[in-house]
C-alpha positions in Angstrom: 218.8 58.5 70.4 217.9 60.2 67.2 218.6 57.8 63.3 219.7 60.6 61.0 220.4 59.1 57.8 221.4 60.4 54.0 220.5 59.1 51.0 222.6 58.4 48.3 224.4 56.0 46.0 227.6 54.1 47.0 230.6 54.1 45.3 233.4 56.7 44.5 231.1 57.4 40.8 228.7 58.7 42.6 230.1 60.1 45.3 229.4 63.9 43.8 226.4 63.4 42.1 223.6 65.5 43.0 221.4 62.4 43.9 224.0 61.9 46.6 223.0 65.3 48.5 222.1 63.1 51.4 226.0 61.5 51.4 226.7 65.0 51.3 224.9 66.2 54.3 225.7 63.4 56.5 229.2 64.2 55.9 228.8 68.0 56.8 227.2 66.7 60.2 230.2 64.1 60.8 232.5 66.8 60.0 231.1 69.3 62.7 230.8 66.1 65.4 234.5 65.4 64.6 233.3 61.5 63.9 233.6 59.0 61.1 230.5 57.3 59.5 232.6 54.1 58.8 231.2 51.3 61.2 229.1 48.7 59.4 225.6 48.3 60.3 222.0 47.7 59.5 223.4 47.8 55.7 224.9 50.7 56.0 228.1 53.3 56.9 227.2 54.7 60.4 228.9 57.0 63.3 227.9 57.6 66.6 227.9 61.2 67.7 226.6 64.2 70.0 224.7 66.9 68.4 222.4 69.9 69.8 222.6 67.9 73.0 221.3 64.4 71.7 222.8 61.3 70.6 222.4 60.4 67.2 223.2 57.6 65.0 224.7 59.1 61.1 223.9 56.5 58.4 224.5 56.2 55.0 222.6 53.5 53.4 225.1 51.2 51.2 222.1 49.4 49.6 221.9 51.6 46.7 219.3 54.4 46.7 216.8 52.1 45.3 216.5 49.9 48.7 217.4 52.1 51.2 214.2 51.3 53.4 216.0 48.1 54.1 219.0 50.0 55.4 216.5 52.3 57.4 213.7 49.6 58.7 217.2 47.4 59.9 218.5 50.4 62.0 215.5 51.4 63.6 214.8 47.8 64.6 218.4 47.6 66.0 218.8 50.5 68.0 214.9 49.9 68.6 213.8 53.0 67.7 210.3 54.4 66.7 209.9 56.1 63.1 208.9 59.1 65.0 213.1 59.4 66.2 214.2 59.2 62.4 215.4 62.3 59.9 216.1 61.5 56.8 218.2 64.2 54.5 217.5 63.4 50.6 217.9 65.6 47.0 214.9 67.2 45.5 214.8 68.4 42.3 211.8 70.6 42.7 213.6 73.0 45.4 216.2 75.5 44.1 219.6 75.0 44.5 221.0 76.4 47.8 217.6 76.0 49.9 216.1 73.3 51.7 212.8 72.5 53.3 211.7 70.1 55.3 208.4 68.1 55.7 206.7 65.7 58.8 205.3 63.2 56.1 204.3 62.8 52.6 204.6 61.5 49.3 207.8 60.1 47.6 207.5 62.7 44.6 209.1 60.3 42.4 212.0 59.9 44.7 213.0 56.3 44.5 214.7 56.5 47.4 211.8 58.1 49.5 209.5 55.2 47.8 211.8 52.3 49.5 211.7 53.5 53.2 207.8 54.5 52.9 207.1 51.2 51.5 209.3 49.3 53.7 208.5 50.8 56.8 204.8 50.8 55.8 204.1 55.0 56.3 204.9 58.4 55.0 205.2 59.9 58.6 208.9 60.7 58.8 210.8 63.6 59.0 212.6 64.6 56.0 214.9 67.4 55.2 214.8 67.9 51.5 218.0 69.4 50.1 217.4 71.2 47.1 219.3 70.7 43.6 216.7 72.3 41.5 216.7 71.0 37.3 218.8 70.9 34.9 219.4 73.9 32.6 216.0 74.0 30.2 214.2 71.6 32.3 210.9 72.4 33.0 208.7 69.2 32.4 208.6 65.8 33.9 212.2 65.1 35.2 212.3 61.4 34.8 210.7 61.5 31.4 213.2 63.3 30.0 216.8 62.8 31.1 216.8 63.5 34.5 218.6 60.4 35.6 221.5 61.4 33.1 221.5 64.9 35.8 221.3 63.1 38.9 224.0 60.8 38.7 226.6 63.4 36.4 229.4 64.6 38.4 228.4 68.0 39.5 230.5 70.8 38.3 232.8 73.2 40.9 229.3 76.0 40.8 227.0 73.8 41.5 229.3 72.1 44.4 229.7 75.9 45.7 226.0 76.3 45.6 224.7 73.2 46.8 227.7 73.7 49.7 225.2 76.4 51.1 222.2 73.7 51.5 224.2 71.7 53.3 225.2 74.2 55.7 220.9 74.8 56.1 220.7 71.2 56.9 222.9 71.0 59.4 221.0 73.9 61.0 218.0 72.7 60.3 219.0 69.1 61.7 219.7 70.7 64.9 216.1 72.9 65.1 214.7 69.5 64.9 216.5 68.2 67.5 216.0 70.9 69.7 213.3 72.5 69.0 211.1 70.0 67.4 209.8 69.7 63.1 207.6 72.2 63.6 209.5 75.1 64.7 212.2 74.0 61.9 209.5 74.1 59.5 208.5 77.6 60.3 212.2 78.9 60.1 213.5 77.0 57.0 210.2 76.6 54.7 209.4 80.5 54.6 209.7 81.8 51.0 211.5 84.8 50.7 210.5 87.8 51.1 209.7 89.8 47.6 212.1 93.4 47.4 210.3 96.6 47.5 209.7 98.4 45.2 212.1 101.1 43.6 
């Protein structure tokens, strides 16, 4: 079995907030396993499906984004799982809207939520597909230093919804490649830049 899990913020305020891409995703995959992520476990939402031929494990962390590693180290110990069988789909402001790219290990980035389940489960070696949001109109600095939580937790408007609607729709690809195919061959399709036109 495979412990997919998206992070995000519970509560109906946050339910369409770009810092609850992962929410998002999870329910894009629930969606296309015809399942619910409604059973109560390991602190969070969860639903047991079939996907790309494995058994997985949806979560959604009700711990607030903050703690999630306690939500993720509580899973894995349940359904006695190594950190090498979890996927983890988070927002990242530094990836454009509409693309995603995914990563074997590193740092959190400033991603609070990322922080919590490399801290708790003591390592940065986990898969992660990062869904990208990209910053808010004018931003090009520091996020967090200068109103980037205000962007993250706003309501996102009907565009952005349609845009980010086109990530999620990578993920769930890119959720299956991994499953399937393994990180690395998902890495090679999804994190290619594109290519540059010709010229005129």
């Amino acid at each position: 079995m495979k412990l997919i899990v998206g992070l995000g913020n519970p509560g109906p305020e946050y339910a369409f907030t770009p810092h609850n891409a992962g929410f998002l995703a999870i329910d894009r995959l629930a969606e296309v396993c015809n399942v619910q992520v409604a059973n109560r476990r390991g602190r969070a939402l969860t639903g047991k499906a079939r996907l790309a031929g494995h058994d997985v494990l949806l979560a959604k962390p009700q711990t607030y984004m903050n703690l999630s590693g306690l939500s993720v180290a509580a899973l894995l110990q349940e359904l006695q799982l190594e950190v090498q069988d979890l996927i983890v789909l988070y927002d990242e402001l530094a990836i454009p809207l509409g693309t995603i790219r995914i990563r074997e290990r590193g740092s959190a980035a400033g991603h609070n939520g990322v922080r919590s389940i490399s801290s708790v489960l003591a390592t940065e070696e986990w898969t992660r597909i990062r869904i990208g949001i990209g910053r808010p109109p004018g931003e090009t600095g520091e996020i967090v230093k200068s109103g980037g939580k205000d962007f993250l937790l706003a309501p996102m408007r009907k565009q952005m919804l349609q845009e980010l609607d086109a990530s999620l729709d990578q993920a769930l690809r890119a959720v299956e490649l991994v499953l399937t195919s393994g990180v690395g061959t998902a890495m090679n399709q999804f994190n290619r830049k594109a290519e540059p036109s010709p010229p005129a």
